[in-house]
Backbone as a ProteinNet text record, in pm:
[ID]
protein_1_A
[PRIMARY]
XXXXXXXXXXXXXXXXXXXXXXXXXXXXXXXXXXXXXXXXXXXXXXXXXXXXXXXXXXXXXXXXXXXXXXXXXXXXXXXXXXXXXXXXXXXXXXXXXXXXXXXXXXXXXXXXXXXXXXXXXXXXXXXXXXXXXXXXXXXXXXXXXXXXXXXXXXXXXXXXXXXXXXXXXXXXXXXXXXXXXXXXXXXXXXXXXXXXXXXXXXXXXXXXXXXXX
[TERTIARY]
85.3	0	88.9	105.4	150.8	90.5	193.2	191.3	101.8	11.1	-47.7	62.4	137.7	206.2	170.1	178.7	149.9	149.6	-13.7	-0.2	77.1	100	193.6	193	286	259.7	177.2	81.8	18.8	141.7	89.2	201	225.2	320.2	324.8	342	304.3	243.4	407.6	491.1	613.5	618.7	645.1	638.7	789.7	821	989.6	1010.4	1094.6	1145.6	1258.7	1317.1	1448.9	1492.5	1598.5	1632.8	1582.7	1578.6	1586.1	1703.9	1679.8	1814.5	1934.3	2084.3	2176.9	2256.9	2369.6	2471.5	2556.9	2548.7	2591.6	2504.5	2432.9	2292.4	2226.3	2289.6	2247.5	2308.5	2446.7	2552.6	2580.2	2440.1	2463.1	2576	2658.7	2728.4	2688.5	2797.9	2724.9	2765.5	2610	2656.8	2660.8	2755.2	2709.8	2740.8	2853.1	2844.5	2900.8	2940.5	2984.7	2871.2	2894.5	2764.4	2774.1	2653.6	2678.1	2516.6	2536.6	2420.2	2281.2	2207.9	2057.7	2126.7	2023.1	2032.2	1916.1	1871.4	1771.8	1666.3	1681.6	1528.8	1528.6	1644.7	1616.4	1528.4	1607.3	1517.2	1342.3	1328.5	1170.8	1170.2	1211.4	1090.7	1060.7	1194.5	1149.5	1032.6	1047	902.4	779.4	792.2	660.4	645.8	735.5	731.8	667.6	708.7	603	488.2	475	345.9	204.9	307.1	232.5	239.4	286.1	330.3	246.2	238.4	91.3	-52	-56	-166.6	-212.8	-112.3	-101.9	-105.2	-116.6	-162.1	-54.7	53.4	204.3	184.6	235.7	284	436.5	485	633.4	683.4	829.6	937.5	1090	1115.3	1315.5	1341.6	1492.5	1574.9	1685.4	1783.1	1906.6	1978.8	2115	2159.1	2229.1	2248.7	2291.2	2228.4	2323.8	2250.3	2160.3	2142.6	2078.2	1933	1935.7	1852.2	1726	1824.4	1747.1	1745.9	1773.9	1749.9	1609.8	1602.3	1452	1378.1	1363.6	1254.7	1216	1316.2	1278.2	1139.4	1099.4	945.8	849.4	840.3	796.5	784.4	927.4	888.4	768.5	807.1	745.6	630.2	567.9	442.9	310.2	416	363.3	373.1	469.7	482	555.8	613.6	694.5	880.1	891.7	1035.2	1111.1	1193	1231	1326.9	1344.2	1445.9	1535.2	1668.5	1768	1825	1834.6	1848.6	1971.6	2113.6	2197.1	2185	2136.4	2100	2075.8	2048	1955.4	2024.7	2178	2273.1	2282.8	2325.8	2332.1	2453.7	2453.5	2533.6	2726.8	2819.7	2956.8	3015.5	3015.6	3005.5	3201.4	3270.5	3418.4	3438	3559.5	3594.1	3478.4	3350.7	3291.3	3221.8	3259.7	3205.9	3204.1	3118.5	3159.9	3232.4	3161.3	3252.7	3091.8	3054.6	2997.2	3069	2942.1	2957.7	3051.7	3047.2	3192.6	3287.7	3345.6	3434.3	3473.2	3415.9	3451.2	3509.9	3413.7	3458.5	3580.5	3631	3764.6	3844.7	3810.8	3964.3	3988.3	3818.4	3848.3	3771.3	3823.2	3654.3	3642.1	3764.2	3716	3596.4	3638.1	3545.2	3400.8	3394.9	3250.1	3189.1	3268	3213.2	3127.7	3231.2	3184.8	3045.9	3046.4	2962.5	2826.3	2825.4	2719.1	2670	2748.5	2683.3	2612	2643.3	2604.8	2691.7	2525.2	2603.2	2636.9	2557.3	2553.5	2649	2705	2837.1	2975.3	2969.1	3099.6	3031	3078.1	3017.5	3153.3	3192.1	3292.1	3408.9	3514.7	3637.4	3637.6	3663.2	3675.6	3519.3	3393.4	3274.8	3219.5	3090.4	3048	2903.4	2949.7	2887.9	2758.2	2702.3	2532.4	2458.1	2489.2	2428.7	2429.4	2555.5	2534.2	2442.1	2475.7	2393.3	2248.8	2210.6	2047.6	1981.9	2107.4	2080.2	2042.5	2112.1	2130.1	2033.2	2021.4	1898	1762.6	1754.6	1633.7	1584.3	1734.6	1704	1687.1	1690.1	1664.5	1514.1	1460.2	1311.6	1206.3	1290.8	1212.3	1194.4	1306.5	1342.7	1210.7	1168.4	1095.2	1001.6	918.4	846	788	900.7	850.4	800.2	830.3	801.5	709.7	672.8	543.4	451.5	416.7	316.9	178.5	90.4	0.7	0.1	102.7	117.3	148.4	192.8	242.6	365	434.7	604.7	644.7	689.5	791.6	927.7	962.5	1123.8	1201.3	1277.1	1389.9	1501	1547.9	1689.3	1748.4	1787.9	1858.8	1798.2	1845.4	1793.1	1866.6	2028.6	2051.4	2036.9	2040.5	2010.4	1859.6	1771	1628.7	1559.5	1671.7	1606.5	1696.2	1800.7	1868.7	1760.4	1759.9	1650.1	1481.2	1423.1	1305.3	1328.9	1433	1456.7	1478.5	1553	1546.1	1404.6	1358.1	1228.5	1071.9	1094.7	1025.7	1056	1211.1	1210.1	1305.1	1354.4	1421.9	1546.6	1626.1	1759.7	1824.6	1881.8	1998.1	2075	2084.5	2181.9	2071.3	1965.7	1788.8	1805.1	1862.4	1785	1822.8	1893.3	1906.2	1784	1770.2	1696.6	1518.5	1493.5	1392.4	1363.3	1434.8	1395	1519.2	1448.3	1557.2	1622.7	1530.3	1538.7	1437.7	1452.6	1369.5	1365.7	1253.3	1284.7	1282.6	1345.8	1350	1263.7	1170.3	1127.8	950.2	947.2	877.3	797.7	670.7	656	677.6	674.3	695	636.2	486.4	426.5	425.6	530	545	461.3	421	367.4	401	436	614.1	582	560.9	537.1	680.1	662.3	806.5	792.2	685.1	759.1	692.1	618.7	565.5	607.5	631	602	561.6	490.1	402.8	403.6	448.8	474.1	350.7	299.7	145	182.9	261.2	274.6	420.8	478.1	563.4	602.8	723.4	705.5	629.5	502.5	410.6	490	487.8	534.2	462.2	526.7	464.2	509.5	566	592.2	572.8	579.2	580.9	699	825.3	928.6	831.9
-119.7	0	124.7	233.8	343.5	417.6	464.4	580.4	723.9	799.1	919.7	1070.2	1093.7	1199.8	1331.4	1386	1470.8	1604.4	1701.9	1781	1905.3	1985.8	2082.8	2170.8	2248.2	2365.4	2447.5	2565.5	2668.8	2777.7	2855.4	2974.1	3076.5	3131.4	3232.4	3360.3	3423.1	3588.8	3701.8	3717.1	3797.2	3906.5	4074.9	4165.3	4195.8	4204.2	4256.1	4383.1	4416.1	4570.8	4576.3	4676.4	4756	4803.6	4816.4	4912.2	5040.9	5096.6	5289.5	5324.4	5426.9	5549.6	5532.7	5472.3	5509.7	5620.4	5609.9	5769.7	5733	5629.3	5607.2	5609.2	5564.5	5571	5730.6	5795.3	5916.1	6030.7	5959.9	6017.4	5890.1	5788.5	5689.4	5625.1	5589	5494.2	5322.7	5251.9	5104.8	5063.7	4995	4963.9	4817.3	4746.3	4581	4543.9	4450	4424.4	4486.9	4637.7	4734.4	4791.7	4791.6	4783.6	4951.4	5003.2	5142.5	5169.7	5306.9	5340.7	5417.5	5384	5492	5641.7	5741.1	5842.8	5885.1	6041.1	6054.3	6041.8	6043.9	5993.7	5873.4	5792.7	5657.8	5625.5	5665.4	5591	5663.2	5803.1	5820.5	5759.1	5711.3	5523.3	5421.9	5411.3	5288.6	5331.6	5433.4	5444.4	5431.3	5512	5461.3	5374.4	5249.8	5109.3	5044.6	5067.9	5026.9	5076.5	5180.5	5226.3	5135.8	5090.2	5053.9	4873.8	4858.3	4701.4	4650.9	4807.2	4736.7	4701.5	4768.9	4732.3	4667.6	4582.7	4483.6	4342.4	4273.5	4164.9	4070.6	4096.5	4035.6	3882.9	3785.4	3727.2	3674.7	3750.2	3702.9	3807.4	3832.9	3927.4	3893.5	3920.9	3826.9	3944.5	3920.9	4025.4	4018.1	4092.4	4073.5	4010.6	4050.3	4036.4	4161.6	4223	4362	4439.7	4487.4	4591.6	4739.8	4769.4	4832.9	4813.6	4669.3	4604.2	4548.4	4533.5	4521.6	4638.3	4773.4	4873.8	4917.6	4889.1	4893.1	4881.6	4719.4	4648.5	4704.1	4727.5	4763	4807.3	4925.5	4991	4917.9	4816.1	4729.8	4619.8	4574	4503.6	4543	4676.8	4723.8	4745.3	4745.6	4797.4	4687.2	4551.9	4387.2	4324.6	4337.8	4277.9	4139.6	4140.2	4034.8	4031.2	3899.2	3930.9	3890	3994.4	3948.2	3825	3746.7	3642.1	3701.9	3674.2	3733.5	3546.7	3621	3475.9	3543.8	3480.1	3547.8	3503.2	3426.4	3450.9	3530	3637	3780.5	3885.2	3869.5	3953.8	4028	4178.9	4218.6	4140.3	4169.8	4115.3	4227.4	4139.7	4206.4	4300.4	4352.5	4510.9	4489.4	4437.9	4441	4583	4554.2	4735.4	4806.5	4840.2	4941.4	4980.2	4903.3	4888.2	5043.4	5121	5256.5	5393.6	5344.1	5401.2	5464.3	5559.8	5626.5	5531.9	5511.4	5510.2	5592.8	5735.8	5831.5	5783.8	5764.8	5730.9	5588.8	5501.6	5375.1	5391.3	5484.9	5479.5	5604.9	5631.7	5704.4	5638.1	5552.4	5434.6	5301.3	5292.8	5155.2	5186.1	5236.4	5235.9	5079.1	4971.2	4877.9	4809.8	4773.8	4690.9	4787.8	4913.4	5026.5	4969.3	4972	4983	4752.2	4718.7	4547.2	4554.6	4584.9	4599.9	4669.7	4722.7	4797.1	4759.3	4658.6	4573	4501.5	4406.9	4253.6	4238.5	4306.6	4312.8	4183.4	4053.7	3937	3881	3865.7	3851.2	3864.2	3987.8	4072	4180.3	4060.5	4134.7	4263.6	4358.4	4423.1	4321.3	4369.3	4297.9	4293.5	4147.3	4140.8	4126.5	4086.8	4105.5	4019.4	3945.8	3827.7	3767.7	3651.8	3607.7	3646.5	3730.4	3757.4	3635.1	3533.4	3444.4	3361.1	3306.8	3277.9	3354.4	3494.3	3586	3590.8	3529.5	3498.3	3306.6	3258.8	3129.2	3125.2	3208.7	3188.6	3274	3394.6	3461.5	3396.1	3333.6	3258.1	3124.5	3070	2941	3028.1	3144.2	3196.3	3258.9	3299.2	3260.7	3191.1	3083	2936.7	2863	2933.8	2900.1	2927.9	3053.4	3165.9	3110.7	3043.8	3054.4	2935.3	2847.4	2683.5	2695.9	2802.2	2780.6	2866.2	2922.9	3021.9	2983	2900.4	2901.1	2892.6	3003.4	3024.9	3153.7	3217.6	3344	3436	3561.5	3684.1	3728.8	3799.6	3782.8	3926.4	4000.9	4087.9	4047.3	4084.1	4024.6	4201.5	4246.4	4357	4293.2	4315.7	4334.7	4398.4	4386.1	4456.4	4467.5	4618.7	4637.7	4535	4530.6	4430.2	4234.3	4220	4095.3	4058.3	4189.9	4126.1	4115.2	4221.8	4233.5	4100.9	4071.1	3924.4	3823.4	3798	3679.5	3712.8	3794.8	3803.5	3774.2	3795.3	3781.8	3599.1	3570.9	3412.3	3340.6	3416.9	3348.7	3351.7	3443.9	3456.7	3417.1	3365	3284.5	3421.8	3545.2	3637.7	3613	3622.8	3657.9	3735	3721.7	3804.9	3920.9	3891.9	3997.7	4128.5	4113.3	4230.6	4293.6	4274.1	4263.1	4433.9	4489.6	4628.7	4682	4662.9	4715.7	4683.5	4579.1	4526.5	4576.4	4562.7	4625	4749.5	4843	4955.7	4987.9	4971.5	4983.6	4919.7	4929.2	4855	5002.2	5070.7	5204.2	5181.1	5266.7	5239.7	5260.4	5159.2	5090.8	5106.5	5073.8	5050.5	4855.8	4829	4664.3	4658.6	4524.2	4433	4319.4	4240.8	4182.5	4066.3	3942.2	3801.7	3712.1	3612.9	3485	3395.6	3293.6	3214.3	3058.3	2998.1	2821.2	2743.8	2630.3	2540.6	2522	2583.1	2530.6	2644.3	2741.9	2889.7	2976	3118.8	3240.7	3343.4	3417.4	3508.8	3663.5	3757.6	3883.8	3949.3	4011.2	4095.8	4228.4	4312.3	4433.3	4480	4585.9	4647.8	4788.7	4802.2	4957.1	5005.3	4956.8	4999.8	5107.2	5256.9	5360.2	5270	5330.1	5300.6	5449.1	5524	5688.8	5793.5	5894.9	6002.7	6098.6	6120.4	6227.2	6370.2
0	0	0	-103.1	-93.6	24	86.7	146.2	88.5	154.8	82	178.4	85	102.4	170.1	287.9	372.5	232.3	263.6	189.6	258.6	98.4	115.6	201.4	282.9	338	250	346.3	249.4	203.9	104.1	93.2	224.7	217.8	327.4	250	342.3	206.7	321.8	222.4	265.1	205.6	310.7	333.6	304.1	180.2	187.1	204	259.9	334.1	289.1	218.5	230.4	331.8	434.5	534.9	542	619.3	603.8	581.2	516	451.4	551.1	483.8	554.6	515.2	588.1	558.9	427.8	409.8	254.5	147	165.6	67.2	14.3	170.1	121.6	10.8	-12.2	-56.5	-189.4	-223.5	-336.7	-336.6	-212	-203.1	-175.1	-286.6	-233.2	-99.2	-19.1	71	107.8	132	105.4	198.8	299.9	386.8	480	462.9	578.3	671.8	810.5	863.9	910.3	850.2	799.9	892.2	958.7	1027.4	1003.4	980.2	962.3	926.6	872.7	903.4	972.3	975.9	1057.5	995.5	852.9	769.3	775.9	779.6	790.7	921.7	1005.4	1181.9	1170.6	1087.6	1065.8	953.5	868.2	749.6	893.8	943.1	1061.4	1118.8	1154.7	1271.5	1178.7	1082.2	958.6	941.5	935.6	906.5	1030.7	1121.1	1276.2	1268.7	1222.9	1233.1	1135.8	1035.7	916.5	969.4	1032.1	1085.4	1179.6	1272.9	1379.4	1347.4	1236.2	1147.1	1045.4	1017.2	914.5	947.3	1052.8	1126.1	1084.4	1100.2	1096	1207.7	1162	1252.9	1277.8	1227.7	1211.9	1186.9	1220.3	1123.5	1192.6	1043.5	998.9	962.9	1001.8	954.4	910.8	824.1	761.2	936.2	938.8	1081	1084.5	964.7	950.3	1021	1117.4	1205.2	1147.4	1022.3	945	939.3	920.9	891	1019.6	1169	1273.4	1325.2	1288.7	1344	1266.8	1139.5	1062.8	1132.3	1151.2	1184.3	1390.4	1453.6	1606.2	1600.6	1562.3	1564.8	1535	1447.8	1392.2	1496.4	1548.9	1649.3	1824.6	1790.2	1883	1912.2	1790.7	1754.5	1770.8	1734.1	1755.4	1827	1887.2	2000.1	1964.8	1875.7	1788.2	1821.1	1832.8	1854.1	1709	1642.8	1521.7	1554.5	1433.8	1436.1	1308.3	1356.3	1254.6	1186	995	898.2	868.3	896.8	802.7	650.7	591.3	443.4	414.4	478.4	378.5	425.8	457.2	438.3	298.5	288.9	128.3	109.7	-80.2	-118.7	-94	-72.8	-108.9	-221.8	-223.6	-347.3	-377.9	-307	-304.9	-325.1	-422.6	-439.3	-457.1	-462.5	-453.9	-360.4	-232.9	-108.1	-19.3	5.9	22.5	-107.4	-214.6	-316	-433.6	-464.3	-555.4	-680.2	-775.4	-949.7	-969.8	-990.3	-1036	-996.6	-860.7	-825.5	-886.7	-888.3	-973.5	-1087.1	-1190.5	-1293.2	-1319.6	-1220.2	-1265.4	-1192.2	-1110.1	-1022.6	-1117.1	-1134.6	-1227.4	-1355.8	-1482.8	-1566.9	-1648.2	-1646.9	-1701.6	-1654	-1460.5	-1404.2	-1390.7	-1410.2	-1402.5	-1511.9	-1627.6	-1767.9	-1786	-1736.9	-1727.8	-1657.2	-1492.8	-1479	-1478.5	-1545.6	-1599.1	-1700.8	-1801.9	-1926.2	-1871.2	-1752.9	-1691.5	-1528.9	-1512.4	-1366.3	-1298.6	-1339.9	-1299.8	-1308.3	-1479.7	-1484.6	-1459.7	-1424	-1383.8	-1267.3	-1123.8	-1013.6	-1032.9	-888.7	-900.1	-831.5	-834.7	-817.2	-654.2	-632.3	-439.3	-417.8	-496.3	-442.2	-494	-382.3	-420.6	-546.1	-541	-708.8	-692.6	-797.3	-734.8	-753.5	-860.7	-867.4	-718.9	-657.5	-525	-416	-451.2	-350.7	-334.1	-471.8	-509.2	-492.5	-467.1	-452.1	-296.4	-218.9	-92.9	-1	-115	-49.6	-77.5	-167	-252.6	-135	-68.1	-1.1	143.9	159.8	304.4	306.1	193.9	186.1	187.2	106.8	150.9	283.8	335.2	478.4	578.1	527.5	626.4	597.3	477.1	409.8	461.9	451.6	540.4	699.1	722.7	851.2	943.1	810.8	838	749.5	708.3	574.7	669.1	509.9	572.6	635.9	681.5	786.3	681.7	808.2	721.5	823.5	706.8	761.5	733	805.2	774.6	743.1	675.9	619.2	564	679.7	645.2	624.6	488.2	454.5	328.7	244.6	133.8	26.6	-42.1	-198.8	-285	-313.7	-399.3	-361.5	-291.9	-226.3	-263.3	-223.6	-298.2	-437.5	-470.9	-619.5	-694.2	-681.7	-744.3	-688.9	-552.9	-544.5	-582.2	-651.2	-709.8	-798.8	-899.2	-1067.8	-1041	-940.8	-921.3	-916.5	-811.3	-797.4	-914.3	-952	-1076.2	-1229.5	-1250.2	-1331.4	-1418.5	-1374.2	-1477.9	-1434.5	-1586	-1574.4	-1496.9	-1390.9	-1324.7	-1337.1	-1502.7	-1569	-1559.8	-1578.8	-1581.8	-1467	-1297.2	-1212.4	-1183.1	-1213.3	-1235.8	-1315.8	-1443.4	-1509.2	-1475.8	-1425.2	-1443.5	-1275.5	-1175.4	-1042.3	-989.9	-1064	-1012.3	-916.7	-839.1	-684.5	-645.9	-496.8	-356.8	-306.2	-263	-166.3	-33.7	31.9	174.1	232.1	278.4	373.9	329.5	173.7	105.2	133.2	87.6	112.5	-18	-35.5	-165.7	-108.4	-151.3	-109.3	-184.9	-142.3	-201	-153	-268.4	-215.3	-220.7	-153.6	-138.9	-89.6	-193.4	-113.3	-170.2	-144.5	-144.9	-316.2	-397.5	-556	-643.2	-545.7	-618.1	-589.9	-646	-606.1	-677.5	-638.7	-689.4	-638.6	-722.8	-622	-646.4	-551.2	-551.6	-586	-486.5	-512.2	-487	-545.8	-566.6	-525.5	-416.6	-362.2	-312.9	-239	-138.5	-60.4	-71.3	79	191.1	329.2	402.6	521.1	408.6	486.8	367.7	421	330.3	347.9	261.1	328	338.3
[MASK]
+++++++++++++++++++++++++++++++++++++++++++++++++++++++++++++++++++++++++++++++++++++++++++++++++++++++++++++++++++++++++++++++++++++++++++++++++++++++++++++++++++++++++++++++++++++++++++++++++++++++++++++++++++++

């Protein structure tokens, strides 16, 4: 007699967050794994983001481990009464040499590796910085992660603009090399409303504010 196979988890419906504004960000520097602090618009998105969190019937929220990233989510936690759990999978990705460094500046220190990456960013991450394709494999399996173990629920998930936009182009089936063009940005501390089971996903909405500068 076969066995009848336990059915699937339900989907879990994920709330992706960008950090709030840091002091590099404000000045369009990349920021990847340097752990770089809010500014003061950043810590007011956070509080907007709590604000918008107590009312959204959350039962969960993950966070990069980047202290950027759990400084987001605090208000949020506060607001729920939720204790975040930190995934290091959803660390941003390693920028290497452009780690703290403006586009201009790249392209007058380095314009080969500016000019590479900017054809295909996928291909030719920057020099000293990690494979985005790994960065999207790993952020991709740290969703599934969340996803398994909330299904059915709703999740806040703060962590990175490039880290999420590589694992959406994963999860939706787009090329890597797009994930610039096709997701410009993530704004800070904007939702992005995923629907995430162990062999679907489905994104609802895109850039939801959840402040007003």
């Amino acid at each position: 007699m076969t066995a009848t196979p336990p059915p699937a988890a339900p989907a879990a419906t994920l709330f992706l967050v960008r950090h709030g504004e840091t002091v590099w960000h404000e000045e369009n520097r990349y920021t990847g794994v340097s752990d770089i602090a809010l500014t003061a618009r950043g810590l007011d998105q956070a509080e907007a983001l709590g604000a918008w969190a107590g009312g959204a019937g959350l039962d969960a929220i993950v966070t990069s481990p980047l202290s950027r990233a759990r400084r987001t989510a605090a208000p949020a936690a506060r607001a729920t009464g939720l204790l975040p759990a930190v995934e290091p999978g959803l660390a941003e990705a390693d920028f290497g040499i452009a780690e703290g460094r403006t586009m201009a500046e790249l392209r007058a220190a380095h314009p080969e590796a500016a000019a590479a990456f900017t054809a295909d960013p996928a291909a030719h991450p920057f020099p000293g910085g990690e494979d985005p394709l790994a960065a999207a494999a790993r952020g991709a399996a740290a969703l599934r992660r969340v996803a398994a173990a909330h299904g059915g629920r709703r999740v806040l998930v703060v962590a990175h603009n490039t880290l999420f936009r590589l694992v959406l182009c994963q999860l939706l089936g787009i090329p890597a090399q797009h994930y610039r063009r096709v997701f410009p940005a993530l704004r800070n501390c904007a939702t992005t409303e995923l629907r995430l089971s162990a062999t679907t996903a489905s994104l609802l909405t895109l850039n939801v504010p959840t402040w007003q500068p």
